[in-house]
C-alpha positions in Angstrom: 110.1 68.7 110.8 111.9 68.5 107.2 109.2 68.8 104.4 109.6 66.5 101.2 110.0 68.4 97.8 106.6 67.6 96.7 105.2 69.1 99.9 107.3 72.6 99.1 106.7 72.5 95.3 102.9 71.8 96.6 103.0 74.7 98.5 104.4 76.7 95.9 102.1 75.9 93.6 99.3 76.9 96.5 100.9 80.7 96.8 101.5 80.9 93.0 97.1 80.4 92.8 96.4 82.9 95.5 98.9 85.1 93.9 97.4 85.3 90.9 93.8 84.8 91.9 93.8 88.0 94.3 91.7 90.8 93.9 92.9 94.1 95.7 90.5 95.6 98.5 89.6 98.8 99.8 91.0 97.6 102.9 94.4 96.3 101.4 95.6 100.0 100.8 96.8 102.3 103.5 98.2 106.2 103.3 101.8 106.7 102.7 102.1 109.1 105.7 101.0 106.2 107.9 103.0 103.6 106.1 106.3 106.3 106.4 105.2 106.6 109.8 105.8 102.9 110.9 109.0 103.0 109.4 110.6 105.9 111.0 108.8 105.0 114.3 110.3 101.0 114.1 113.6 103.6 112.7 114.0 105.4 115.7 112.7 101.6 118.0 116.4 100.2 115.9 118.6 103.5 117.0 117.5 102.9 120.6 118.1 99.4 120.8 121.5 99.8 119.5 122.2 103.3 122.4 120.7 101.0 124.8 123.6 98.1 123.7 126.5 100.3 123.2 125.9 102.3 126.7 124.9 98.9 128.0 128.8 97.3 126.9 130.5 100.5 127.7 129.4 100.4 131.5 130.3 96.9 131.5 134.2 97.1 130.5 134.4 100.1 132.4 134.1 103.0 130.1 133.9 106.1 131.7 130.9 108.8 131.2 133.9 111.2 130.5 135.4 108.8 127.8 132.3 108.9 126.0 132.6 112.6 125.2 131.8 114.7 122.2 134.6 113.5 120.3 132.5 111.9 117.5 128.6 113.3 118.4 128.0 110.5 120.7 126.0 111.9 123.7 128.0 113.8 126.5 125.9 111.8 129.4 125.3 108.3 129.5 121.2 107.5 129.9 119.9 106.0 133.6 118.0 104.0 132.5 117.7 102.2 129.5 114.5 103.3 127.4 111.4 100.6 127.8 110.5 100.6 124.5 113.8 100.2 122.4 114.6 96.6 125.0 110.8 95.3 124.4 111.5 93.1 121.8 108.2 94.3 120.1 109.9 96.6 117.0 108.9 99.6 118.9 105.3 98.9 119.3 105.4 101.8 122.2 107.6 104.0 120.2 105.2 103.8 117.4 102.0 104.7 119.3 103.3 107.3 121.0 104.6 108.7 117.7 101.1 108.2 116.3 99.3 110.1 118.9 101.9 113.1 119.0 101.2 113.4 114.9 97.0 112.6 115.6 97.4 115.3 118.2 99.5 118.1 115.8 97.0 117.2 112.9 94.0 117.8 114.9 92.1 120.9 113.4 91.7 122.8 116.2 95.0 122.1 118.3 96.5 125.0 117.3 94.2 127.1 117.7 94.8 127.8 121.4 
């Protein structure tokens, strides 16, 4: 439903005040690792979406494992299957919590002290 341009310049106006009338919180700010963290991890969610396509349009016009090849670093076998969490449609929600627990588990004081 089309807004009129009072309604938008009301709403402006709205955002402008919160804007200026917020106060940061404690619970506004988060670490940079974990911030750099959800970027490579939606990163990586991207790259696999995009293998998943490609392999997905090469098997359909008939592209042949072989014809994949080496040539340019693409990968010398084609996946089976494509991965669950790069087709998801959630921005690599799984991708990102299984990134999280592998660097929860590496920064753990005692797991390497096996």
């Amino acid at each position: 439903m089309p807004r009129s341009l009072q309604e938008i310049l009301d709403h402006g106006d709205e955002l402008a005040r919160r804007f200026e009338d917020y106060e940061p919180d404690a619970r506004d700010v988060r670490p940079v690792q974990e911030y750099l963290l959800e970027r490579a991890a939606l990163a990586r969610a991207r790259s696999e979406r995009q293998i998943v396509g490609a392999v997905a349009s090469a098997r359909a016009k008939g592209i042949r494992q072989q014809d994949g090849g080496n040539g340019h670093g693409a990968p010398t076998t084609w996946p089976a299957t494509p991965n669950r969490a790069a087709t998801s449609g959630k921005r690599g929600c799984s991708v990102a919590r299984a990134l999280t627990a592998r660097v929860t588990t590496l920064s753990a004081p005692d797991a390497g002290a096996s």
